[in-house]
C-alpha positions in Angstrom: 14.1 99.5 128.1 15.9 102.9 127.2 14.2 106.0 127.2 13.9 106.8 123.4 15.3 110.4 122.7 11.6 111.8 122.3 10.6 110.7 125.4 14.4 112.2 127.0 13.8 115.3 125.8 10.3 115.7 126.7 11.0 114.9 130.2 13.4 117.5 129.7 11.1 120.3 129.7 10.2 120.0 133.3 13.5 118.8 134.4 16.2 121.8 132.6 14.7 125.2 130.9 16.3 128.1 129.5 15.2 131.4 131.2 12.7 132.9 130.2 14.4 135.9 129.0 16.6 134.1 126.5 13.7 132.5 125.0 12.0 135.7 124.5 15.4 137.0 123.2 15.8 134.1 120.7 12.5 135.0 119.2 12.8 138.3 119.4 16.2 138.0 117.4 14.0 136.3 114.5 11.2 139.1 114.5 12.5 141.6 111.8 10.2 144.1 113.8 12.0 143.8 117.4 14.4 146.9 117.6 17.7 147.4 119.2 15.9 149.2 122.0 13.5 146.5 122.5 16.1 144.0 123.0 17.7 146.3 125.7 14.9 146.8 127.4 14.2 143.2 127.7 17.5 142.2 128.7 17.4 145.6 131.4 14.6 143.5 133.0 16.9 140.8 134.4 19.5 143.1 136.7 21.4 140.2 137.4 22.2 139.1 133.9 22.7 142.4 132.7 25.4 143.5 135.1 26.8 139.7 133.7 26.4 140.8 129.9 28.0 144.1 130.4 30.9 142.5 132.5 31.4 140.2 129.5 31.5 142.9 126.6 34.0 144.8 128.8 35.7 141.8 129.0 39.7 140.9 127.2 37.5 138.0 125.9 35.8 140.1 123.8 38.3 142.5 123.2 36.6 145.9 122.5 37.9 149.3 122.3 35.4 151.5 124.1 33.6 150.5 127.8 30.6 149.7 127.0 28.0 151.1 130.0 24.6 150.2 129.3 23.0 146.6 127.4 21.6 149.0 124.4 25.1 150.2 123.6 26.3 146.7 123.4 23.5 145.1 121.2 24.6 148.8 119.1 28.5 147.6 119.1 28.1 144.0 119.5 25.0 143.2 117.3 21.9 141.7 117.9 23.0 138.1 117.2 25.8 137.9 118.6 24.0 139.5 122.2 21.8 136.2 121.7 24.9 134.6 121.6 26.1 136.2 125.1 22.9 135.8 126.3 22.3 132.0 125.6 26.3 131.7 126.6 25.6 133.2 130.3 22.5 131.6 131.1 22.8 128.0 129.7 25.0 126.9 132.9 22.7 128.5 135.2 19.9 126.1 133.3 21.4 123.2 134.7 22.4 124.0 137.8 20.7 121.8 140.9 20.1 118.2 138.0 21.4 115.5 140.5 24.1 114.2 138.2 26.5 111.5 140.4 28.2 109.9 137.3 30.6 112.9 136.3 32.2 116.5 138.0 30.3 119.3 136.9 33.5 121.6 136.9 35.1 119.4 134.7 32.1 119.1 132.2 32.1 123.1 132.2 35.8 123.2 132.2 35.6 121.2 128.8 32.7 122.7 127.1 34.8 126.1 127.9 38.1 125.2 126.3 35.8 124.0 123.1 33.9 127.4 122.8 36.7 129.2 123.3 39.3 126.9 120.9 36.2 126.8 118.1 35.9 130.7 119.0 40.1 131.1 118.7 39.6 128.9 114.9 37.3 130.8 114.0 38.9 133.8 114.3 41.7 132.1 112.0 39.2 131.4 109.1 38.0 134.9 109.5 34.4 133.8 110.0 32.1 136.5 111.2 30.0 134.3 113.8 32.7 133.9 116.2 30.5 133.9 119.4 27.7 131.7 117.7 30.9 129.3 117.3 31.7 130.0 120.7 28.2 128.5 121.5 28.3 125.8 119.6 31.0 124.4 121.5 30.5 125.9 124.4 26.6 123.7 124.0 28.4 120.5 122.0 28.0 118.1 125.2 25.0 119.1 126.5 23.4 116.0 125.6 25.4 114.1 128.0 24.0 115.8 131.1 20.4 114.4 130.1 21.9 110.8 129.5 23.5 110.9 132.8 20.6 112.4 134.6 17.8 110.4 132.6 19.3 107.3 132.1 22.4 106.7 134.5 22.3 103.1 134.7 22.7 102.8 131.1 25.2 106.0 131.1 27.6 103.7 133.3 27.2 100.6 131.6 28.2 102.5 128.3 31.3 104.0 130.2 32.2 100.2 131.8 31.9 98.8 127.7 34.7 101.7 126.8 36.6 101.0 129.2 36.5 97.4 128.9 37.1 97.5 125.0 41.0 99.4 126.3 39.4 102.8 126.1 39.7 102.6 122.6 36.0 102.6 121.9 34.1 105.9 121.6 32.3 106.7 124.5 29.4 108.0 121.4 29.9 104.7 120.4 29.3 103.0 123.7 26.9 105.0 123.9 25.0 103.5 120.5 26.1 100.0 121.8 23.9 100.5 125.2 21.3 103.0 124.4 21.0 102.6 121.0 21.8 106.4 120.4 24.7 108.9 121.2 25.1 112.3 123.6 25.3 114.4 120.1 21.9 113.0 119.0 20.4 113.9 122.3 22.1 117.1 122.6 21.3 118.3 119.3 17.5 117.1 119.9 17.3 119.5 122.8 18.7 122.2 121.4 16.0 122.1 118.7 13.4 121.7 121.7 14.8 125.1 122.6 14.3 126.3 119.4 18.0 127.5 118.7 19.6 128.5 116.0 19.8 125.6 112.9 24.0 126.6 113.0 24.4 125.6 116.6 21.8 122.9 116.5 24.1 121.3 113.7 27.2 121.9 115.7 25.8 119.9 118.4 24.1 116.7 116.7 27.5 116.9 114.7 30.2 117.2 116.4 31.2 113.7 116.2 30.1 112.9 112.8 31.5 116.3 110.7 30.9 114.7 107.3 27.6 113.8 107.4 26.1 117.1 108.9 23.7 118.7 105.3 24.4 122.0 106.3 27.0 124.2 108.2 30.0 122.0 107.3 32.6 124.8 108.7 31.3 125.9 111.6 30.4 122.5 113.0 34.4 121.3 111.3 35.7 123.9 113.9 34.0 122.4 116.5 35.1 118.9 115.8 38.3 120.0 115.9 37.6 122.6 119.4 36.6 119.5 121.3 39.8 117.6 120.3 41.7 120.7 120.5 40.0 120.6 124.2 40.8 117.2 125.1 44.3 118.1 124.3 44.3 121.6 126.5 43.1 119.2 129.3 45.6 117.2 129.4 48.3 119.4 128.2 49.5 117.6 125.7 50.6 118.1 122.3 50.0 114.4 121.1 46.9 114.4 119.0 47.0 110.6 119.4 46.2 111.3 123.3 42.9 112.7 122.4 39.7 111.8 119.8 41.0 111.6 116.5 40.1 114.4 114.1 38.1 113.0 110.9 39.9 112.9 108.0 38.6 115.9 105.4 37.6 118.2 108.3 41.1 120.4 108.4 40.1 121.1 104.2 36.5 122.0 105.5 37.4 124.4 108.8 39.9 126.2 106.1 42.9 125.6 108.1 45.7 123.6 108.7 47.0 120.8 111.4 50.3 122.8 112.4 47.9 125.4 114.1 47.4 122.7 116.9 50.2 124.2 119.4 49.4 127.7 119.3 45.8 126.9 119.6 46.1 124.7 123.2 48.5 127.9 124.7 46.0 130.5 123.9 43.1 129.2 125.3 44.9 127.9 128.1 45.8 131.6 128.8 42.0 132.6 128.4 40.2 129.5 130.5 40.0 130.3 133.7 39.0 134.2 132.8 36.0 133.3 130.4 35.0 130.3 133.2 35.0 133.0 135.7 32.5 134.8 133.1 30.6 132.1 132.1 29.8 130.4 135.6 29.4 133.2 136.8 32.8 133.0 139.5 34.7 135.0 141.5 
């Protein structure tokens, strides 16, 4: 019998963990008493994801005018959320790294969880949303849920990949997923996120990246990601075809704010920024 998603996550918590200092940053974000210099000193604590931060907000990717030389400065110019954001987005890889996982390439999961952030980060922009990096998370996170399948439940993770294939690669590997397991990566993904006490936006981005319609709250944030992790598919590939990749629900495009024909510029720009933000995110040379 299948683990039930409970019993996934909880043998989660041993298994995969989130530093400590971006769980003390996530609740510190929420304390309306937690200054800017608290945060920095916090942060200041870990040299090693500092000097990663700081590399980040001097970054193209993030595109700011002045250098910026010490963590307060950025939580001044960057804001407290969206250092969370950084934070979360520099340290969740690291959270994984050493789970035996035989069924899949790391690089490649990475690879594709990067071209979401940044493509729902890039869409975002578009719509003129404010939480760009929080969007950047959310796809960034989207998949997560698929490393605990893999690593939990393997046997069941390949039987689920055998059924998709066998039905022509025409079904779902979510829906595979369901067939076998009974429930689906996004479930599990977004379950763990809310383990890890994240934000409500990025836990609804996860659990619904597959099923945009039905989320209750968040519709366009977790709409861009729906989109990102087609977009992603397609960047992959390099293709222009959306018919090569998972099909985009109908209703989302009115929902995001945007329109289809933005499909081609969005796979050439975050082609061009992939392998930079990878370098920053992994942590790579």
């Amino acid at each position: 019998m299948s683990l039930t998603i409970e019993q996934m996550v909880d043998q989660a918590t041993g298994l995969v963990s989130l530093p400590a200092v971006a769980v003390r940053l996530n609740a510190m974000v929420e304390d309306p008493e937690a200054t800017v210099a608290d945060i920095g000193r916090l942060i200041s604590q870990d040299p090693a994801l500092t000097i990663r931060l700081l590399q980040v907000a001097n970054s193209p990717f993030y595109g700011l005018s002045h250098r910026v030389d010490t963590i307060s400065r950025a939580v001044n110019v960057i804001g407290i959320r969206q250092i969370r954001d950084l934070v979360l987005a520099t340290t969740v890889a690291k959270a994984f790294e050493g789970i035996p996982n035989e069924l899949m390439s790391m690089e490649d999961f990475w690879r594709h969880s990067i071209y979401c952030g940044l493509v729902a980060r890039l869409l975002a922009e578009d719509t003129g949303l404010r939480e760009t990096e929080s969007v950047f998370i959310g796809g960034l996170l989207h998949d997560i849920g698929r490393l605990l399948i893999f690593n939990r439940e393997p046997h069941e993770a390949h039987q689920a990949f055998l059924l998709g294939i066998a039905k022509g690669g025409g079904m779902p590997p979510q829906r595979a997923e369901r067939e076998v397991l009974g429930y689906d990566h996004a479930q599990v993904g977004g379950a763990l996120a809310g383990h890890w006490n994240l934000p409500d936006n990025l836990i609804h981005c996860i659990r619904y990246h597959h099923e945009p319609m039905a989320t209750p709250e968040y519709a366009q944030e977790v709409a861009l990601v729906h989109i990102a992790n087609t977009v992603a598919h397609m960047a992959e590939l390099d293709t222009r075809d959306p018919e090569d990749a998972p099909p985009i629900e109908l209703g989302v495009w009115e929902r995001a704010g945007l329109e289809p024909s933005i499909l081609r510029s969005l796979i050439e720009r975050a082609q061009q920024q992939v392998v930079e933000v990878e370098a920053l995110i992994l942590d790579r040379e």
